[in-house]
MARBA-774259 format. One record per atom (N, C-alpha, C): residue in one letter; x, y, z. Coordinates in steps of 0.2 Angstrom, whole numbers, padded with zeros to 4 digits, always signed. Last residue first. Layout:
BEGIN
aXYZ/...
***
This chain:
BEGIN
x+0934+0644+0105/x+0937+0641+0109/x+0941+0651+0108/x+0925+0645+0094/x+0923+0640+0097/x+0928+0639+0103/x+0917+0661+0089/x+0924+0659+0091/x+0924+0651+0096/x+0908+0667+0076/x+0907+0664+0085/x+0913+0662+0084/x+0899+0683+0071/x+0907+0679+0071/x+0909+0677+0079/x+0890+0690+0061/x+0890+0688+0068/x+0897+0683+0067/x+0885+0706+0050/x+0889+0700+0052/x+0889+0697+0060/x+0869+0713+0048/x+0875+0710+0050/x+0880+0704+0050/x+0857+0724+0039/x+0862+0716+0039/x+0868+0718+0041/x+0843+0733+0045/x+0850+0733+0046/x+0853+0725+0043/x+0831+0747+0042/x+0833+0740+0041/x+0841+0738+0041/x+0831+0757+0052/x+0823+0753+0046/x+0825+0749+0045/x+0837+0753+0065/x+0838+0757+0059/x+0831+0753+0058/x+0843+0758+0082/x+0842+0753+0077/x+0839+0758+0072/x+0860+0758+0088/x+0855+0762+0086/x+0851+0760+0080/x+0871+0748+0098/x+0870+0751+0090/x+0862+0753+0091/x+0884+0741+0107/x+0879+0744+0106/x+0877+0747+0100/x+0895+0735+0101/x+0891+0732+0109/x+0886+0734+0109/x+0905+0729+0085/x+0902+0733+0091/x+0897+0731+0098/x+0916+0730+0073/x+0913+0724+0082/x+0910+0732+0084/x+0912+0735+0058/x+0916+0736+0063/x+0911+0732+0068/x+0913+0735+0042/x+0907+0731+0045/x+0915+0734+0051/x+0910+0743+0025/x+0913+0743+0028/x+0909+0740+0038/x+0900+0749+0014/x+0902+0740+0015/x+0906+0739+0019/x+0893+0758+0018/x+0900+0762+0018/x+0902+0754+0015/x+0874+0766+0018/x+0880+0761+0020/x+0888+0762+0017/x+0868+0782+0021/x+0869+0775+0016/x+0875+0770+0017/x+0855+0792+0027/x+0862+0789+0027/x+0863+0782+0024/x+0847+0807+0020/x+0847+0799+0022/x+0857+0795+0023/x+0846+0821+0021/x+0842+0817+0026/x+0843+0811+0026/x+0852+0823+0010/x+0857+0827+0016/x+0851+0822+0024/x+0856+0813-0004/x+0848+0817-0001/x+0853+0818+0008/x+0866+0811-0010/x+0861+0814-0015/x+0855+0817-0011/x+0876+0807-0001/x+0878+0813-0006/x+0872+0814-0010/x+0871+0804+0016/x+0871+0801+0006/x+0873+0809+0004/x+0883+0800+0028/x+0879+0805+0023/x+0877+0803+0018/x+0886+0780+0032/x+0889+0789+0030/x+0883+0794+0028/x+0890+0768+0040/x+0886+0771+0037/x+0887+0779+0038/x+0897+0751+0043/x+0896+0759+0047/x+0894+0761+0041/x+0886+0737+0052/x+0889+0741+0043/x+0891+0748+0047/x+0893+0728+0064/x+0889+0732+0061/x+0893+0736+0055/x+0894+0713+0071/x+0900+0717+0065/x+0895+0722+0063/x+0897+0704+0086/x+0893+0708+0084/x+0896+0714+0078/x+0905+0687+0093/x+0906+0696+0091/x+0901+0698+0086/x+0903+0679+0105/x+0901+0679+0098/x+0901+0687+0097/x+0915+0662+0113/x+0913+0671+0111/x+0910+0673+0107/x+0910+0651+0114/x+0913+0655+0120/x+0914+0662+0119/x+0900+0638+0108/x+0904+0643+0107/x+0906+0649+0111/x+0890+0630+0113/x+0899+0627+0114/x+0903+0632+0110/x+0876+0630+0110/x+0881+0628+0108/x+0888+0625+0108/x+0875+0642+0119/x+0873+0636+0121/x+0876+0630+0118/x+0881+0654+0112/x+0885+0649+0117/x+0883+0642+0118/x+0869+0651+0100/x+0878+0649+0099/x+0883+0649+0107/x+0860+0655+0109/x+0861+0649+0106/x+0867+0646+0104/x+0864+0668+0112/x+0862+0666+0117/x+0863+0656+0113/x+0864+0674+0098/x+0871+0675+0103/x+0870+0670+0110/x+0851+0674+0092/x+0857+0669+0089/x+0862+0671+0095/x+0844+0682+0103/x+0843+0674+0102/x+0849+0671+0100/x+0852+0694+0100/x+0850+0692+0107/x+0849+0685+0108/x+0845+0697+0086/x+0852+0695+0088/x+0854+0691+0094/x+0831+0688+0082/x+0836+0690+0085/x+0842+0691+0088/x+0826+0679+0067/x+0828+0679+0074/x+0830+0685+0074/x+0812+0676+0062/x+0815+0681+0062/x+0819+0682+0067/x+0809+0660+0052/x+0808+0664+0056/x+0816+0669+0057/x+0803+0658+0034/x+0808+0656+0040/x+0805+0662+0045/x+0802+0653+0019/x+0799+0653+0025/x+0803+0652+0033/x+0805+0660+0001/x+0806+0659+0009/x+0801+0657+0015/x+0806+0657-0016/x+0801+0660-0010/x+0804+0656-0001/x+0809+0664-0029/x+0811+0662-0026/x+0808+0663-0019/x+0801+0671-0040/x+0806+0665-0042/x+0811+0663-0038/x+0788+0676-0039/x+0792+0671-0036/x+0798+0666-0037/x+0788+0679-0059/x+0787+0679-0051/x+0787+0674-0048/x+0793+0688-0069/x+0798+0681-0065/x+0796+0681-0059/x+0788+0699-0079/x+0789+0697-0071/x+0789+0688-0071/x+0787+0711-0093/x+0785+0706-0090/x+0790+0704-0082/x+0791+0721-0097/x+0784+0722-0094/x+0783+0716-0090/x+0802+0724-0103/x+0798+0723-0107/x+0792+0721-0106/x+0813+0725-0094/x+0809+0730-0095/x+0804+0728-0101/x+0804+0714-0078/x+0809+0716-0085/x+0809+0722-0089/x+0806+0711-0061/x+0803+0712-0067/x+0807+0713-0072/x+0807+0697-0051/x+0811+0699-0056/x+0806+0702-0061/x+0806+0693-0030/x+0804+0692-0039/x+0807+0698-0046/x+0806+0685-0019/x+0809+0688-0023/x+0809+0684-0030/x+0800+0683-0003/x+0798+0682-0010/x+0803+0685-0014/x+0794+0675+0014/x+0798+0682+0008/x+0797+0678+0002/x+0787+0676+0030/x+0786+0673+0023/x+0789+0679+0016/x+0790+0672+0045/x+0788+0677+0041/x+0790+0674+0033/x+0787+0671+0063/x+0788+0666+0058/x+0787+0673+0050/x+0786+0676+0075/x+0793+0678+0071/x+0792+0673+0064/x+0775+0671+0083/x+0781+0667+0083/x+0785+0669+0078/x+0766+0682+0082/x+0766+0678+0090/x+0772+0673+0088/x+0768+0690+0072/x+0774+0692+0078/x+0771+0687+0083/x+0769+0683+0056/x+0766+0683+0063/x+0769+0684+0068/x+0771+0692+0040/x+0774+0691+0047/x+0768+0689+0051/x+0772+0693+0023/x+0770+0692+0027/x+0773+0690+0035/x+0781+0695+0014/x+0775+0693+0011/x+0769+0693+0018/x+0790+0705+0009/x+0790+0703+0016/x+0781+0704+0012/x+0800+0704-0006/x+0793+0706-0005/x+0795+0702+0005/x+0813+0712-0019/x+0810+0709-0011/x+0807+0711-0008/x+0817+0712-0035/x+0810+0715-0030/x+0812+0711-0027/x+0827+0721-0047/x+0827+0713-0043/x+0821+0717-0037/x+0824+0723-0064/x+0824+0725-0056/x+0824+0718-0052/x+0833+0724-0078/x+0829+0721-0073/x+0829+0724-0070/x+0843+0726-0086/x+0835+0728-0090/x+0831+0725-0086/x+0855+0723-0087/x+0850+0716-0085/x+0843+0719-0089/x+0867+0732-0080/x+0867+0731-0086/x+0862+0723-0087/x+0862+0729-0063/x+0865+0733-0066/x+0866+0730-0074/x+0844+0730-0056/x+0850+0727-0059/x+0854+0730-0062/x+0836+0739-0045/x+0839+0739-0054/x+0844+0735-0054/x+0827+0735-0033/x+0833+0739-0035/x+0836+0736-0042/x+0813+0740-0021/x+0814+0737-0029/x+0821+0739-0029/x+0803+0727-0009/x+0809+0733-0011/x+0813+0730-0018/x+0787+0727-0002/x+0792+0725-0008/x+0797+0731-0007/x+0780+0723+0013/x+0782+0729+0010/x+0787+0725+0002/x+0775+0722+0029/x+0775+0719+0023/x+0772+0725+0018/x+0785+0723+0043/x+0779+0724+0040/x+0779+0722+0032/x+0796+0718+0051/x+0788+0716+0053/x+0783+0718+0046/x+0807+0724+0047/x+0806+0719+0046/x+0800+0716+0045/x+0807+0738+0050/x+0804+0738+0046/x+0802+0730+0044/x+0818+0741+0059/x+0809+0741+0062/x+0805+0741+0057/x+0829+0727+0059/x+0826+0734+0057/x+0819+0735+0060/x+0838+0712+0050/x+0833+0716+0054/x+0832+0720+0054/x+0848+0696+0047/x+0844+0705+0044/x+0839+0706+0051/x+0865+0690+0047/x+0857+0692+0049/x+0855+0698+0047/x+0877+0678+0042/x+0874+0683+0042/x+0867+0685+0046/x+0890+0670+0052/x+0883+0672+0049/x+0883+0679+0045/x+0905+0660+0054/x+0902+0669+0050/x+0897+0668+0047/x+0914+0652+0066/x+0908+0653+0064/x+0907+0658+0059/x+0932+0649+0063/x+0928+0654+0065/x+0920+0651+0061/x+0946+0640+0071/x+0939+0640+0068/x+0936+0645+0068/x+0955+0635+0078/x+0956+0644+0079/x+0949+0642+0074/x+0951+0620+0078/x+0953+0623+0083/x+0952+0630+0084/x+0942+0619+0065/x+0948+0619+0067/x+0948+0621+0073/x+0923+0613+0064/x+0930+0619+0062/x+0935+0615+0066/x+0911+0605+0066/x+0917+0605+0057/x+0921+0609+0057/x+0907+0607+0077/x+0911+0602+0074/x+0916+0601+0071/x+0902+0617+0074/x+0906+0619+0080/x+0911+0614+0078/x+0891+0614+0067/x+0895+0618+0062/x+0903+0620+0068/x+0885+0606+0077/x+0887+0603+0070/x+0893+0609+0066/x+0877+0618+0084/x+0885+0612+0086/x+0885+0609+0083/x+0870+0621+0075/x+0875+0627+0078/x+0882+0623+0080/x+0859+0614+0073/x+0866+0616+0069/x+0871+0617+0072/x+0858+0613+0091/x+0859+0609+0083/x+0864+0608+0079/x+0851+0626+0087/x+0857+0625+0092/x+0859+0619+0089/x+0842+0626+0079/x+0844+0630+0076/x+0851+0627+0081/x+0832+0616+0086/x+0834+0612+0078/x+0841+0617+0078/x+0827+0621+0096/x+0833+0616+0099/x+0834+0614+0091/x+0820+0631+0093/x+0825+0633+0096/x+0833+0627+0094/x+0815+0632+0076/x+0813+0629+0081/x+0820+0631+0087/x+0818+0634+0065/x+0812+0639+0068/x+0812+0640+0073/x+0830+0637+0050/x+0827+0631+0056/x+0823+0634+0063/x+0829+0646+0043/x+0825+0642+0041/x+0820+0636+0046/x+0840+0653+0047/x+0833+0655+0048/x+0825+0652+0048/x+0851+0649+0036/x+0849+0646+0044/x+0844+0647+0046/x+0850+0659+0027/x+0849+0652+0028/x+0846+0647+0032/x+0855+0673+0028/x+0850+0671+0033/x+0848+0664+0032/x+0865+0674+0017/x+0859+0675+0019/x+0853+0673+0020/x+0878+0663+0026/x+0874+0666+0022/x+0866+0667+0019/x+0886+0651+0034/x+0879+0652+0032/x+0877+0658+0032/x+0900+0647+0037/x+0898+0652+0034/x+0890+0650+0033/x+0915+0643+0043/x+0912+0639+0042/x+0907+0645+0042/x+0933+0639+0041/x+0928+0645+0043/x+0921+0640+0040/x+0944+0630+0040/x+0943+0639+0045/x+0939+0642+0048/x+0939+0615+0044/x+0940+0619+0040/x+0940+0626+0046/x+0937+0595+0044/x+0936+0601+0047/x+0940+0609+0044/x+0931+0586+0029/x+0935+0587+0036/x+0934+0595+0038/x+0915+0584+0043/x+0923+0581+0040/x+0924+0585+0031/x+0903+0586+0041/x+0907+0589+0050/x+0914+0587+0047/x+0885+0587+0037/x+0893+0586+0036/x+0897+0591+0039/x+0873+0586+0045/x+0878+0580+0044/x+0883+0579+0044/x+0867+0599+0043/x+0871+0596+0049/x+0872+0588+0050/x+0864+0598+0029/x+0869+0604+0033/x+0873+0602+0038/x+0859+0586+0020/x+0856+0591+0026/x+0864+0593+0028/x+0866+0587+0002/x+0864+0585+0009/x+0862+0589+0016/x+0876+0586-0008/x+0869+0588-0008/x+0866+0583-0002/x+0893+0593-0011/x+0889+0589-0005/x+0882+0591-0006/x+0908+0599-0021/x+0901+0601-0018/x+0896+0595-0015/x+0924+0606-0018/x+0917+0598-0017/x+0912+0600-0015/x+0936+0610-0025/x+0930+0613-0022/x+0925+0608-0021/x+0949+0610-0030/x+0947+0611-0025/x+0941+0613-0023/x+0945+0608-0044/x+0949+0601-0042/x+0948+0604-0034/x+0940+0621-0052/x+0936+0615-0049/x+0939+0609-0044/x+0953+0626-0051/x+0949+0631-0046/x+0945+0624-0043/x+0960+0619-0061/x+0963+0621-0056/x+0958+0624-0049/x+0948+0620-0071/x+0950+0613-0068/x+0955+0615-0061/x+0939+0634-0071/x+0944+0628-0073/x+0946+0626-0068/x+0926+0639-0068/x+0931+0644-0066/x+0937+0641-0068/x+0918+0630-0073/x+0920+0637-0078/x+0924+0641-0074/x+0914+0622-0061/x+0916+0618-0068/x+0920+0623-0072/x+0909+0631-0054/x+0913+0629-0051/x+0917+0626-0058/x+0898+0640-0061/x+0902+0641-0058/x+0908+0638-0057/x+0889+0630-0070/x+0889+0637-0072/x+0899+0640-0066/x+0889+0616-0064/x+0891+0619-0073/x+0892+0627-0074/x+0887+0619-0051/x+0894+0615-0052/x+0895+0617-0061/x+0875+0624-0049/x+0881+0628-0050/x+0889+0624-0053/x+0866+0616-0056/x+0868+0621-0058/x+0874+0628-0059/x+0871+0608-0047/x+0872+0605-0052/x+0869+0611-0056/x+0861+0615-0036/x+0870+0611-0037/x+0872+0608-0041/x+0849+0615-0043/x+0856+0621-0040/x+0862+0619-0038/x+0847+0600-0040/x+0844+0607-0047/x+0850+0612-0046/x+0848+0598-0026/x+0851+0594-0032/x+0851+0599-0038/x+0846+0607-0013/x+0843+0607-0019/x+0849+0604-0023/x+0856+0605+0000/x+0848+0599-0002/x+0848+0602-0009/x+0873+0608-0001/x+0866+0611+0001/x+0861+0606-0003/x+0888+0616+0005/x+0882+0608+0005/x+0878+0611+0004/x+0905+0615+0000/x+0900+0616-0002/x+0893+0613-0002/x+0921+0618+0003/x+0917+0613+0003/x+0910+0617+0003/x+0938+0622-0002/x+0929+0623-0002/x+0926+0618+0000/x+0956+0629-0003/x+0947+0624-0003/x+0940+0627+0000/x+0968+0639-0009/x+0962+0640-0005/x+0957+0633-0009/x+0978+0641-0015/x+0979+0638-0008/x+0974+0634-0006/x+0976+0650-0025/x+0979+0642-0027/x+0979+0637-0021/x+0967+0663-0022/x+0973+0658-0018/x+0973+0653-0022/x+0955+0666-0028/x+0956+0671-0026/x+0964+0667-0024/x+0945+0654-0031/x+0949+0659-0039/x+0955+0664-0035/x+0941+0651-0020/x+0949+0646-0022/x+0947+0651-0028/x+0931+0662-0017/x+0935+0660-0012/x+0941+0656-0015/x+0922+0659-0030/x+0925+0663-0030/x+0933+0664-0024/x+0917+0645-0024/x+0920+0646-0030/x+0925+0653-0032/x+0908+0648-0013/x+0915+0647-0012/x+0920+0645-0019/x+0901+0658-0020/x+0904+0662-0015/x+0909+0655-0014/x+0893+0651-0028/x+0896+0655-0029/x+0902+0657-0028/x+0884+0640-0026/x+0891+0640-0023/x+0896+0643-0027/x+0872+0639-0026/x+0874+0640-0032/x+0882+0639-0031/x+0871+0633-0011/x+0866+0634-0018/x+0871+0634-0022/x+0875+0632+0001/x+0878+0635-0003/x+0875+0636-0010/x+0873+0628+0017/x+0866+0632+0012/x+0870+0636+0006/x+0889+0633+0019/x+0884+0628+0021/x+0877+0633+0018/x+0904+0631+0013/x+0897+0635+0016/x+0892+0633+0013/x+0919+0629+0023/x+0912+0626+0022/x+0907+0633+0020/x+0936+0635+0017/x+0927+0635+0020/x+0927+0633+0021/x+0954+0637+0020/x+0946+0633+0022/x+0942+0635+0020/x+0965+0648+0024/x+0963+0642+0016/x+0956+0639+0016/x+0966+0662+0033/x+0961+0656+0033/x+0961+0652+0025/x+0984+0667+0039/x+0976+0667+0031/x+0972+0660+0032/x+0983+0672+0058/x+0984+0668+0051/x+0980+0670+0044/x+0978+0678+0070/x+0983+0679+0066/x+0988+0676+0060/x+0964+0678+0072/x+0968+0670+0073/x+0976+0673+0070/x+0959+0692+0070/x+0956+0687+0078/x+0961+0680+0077/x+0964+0697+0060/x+0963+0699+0066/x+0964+0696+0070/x+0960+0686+0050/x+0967+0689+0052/x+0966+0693+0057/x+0947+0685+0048/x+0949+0678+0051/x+0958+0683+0054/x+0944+0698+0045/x+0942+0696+0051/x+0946+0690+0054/x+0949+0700+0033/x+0952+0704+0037/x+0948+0700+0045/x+0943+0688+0025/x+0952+0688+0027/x+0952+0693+0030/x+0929+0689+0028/x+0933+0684+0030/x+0942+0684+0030/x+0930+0703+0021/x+0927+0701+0027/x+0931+0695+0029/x+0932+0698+0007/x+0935+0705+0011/x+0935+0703+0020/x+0920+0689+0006/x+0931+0686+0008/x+0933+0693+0009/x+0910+0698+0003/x+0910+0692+0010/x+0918+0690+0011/x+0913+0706-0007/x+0914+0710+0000/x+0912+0701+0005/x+0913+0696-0017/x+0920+0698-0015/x+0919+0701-0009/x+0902+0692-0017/x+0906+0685-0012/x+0913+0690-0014/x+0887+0695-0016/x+0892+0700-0017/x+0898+0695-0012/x+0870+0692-0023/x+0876+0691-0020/x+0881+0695-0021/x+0858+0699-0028/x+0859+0696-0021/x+0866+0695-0019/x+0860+0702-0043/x+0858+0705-0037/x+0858+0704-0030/x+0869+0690-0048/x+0869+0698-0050/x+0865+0701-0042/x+0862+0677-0041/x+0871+0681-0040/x+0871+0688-0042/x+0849+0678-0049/x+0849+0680-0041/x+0858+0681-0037/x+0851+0679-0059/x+0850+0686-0059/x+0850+0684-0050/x+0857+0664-0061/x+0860+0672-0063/x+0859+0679-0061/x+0846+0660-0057/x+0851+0660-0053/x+0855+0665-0054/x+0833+0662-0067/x+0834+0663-0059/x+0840+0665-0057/x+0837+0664-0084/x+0840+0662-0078/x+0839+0663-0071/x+0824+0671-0095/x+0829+0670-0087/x+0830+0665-0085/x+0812+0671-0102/x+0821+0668-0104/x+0825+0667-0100/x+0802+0674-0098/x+0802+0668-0098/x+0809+0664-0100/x+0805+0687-0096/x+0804+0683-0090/x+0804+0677-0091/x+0805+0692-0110/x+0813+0691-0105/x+0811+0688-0099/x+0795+0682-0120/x+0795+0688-0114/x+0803+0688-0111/x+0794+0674-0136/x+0796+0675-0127/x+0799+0680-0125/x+0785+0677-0150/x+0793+0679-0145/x+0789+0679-0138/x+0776+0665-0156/x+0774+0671-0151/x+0781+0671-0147/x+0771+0663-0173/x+0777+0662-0166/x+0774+0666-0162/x+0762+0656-0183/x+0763+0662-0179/x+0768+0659-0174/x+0764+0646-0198/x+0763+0644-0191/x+0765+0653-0189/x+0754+0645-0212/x+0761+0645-0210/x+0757+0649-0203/x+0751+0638-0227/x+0749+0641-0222/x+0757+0642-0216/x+0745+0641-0245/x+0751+0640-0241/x+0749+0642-0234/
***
């Protein structure tokens, strides 16, 4: 009698990427926190609208129409795989009342300009992608297109004096028996160009490597603010994280999720902000 050996798979090999990249990377209740307190300051209305553009999984605007009955989405982005992984995983499973508002779109970013919406959002650093000056401005006025009137632009950007160097940062998922790892694989300061990674260990030893690899460059604030006028946008407010004492080490300060407009800020090891352009 003979009989076949298995070899159980590793929890790296069983992974979901996407899953564990929502669980770790994204957080789309603090991005609509943000979006309804800010759109309602500056327009003194509720924003119903997105677009968000480089929407991958299209988490974030899936979770945006669970939140209103009111609330639409629209949702772009080139990877087929991921769209269609989010449309089954996300947008399909929030039910038919969430799904009926939400279109997702697999296409270049700056194409789609109809119809026009609140707010218009590229997230984690996405945009970054485009390198080149006159490609980023571009976008910029394609997404100037696609709003309303009281329309708001809302990036994100990262930074710090750590950005340049090349470093892995680990942080545990919570109830995963994972880490999520991001690597700065590399920087050229003659053109900010830099190259990232993020990878998943388990506790069973094994790694999900690269299970997600970037190449963009590292703008500055000063640039993205200079280009969004150029664009035809007329104001671009700056939202920094405020940051508190840590209760566990009296030397470190830890973030609050809480984001105020500021003019001037003291740079840090590492900083992500909000940027918010006003087309008119």
């Amino acid at each position: 009698m003979s009989s076949k050996s298995s070899k159980k798979l590793t929890r790296a090999a069983q992974a979901d990427r996407h899953v564990l990249y929502q669980k770790s990377v994204q957080c789309p209740e603090a991005e609509i926190e943000f979006f309804e307190k800010t759109f309602n300051e500056l327009r003194g209305r509720d924003a119903l609208s997105i677009k968000e553009d480089f929407c991958g999984t299209a988490y974030l605007a899936t979770e945006w129409c669970k939140g209103d009955p009111a609330r639409t989405a629209i949702g772009v982005d080139y990877d087929k795989e991921t769209l269609a992984w989010g449309q089954k995983n996300n947008v399909d499973a929030a039910g038919a009342d969430v799904a009926k508002r939400i279109t997702l779109i697999q296409d270049d970013v700056r194409n789609v300009t109809e119809p026009s919406v609140d707010i218009v959002c590229a997230f984690n650093f996405s945009y970054c992608l485009f390198e080149e000056r006159d490609e980023l401005i571009d976008y910029f006025r394609q997404t100037r297109a696609s709003l309303k009137d009281d329309g708001l632009l809302i990036l994100d950007l990262f930074g710090g004096t750590e950005c340049a160097d090349v470093l892995e940062e680990e942080t545990e998922i919570e109830d995963e028996g994972a880490t999520y790892v991001w690597e700065h694989v590399s920087f050229n300061p003659i053109n900010n160009h830099m190259a990232c990674a993020i990878h998943f260990d388990f506790d069973d030893g094994s790694r999900l490597d690269n299970a997600f690899t970037y190449e963009w460059r590292l703008w500055a604030i000063p640039e993205v603010r200079e280009m969004l006028e150029e664009a035809g946008y007329t104001n671009v407010r700056i939202y920094w994280e405020r940051f508190e004492d840590s209760e566990d080490d009296e030397d470190e300060m830890e973030g609050t999720g809480e984001y105020y407009e500021i003019t001037e800020a003291e740079n840090q090891e590492s900083w992500m902000i909000y940027i918010v352009a006003e087309p008119v």
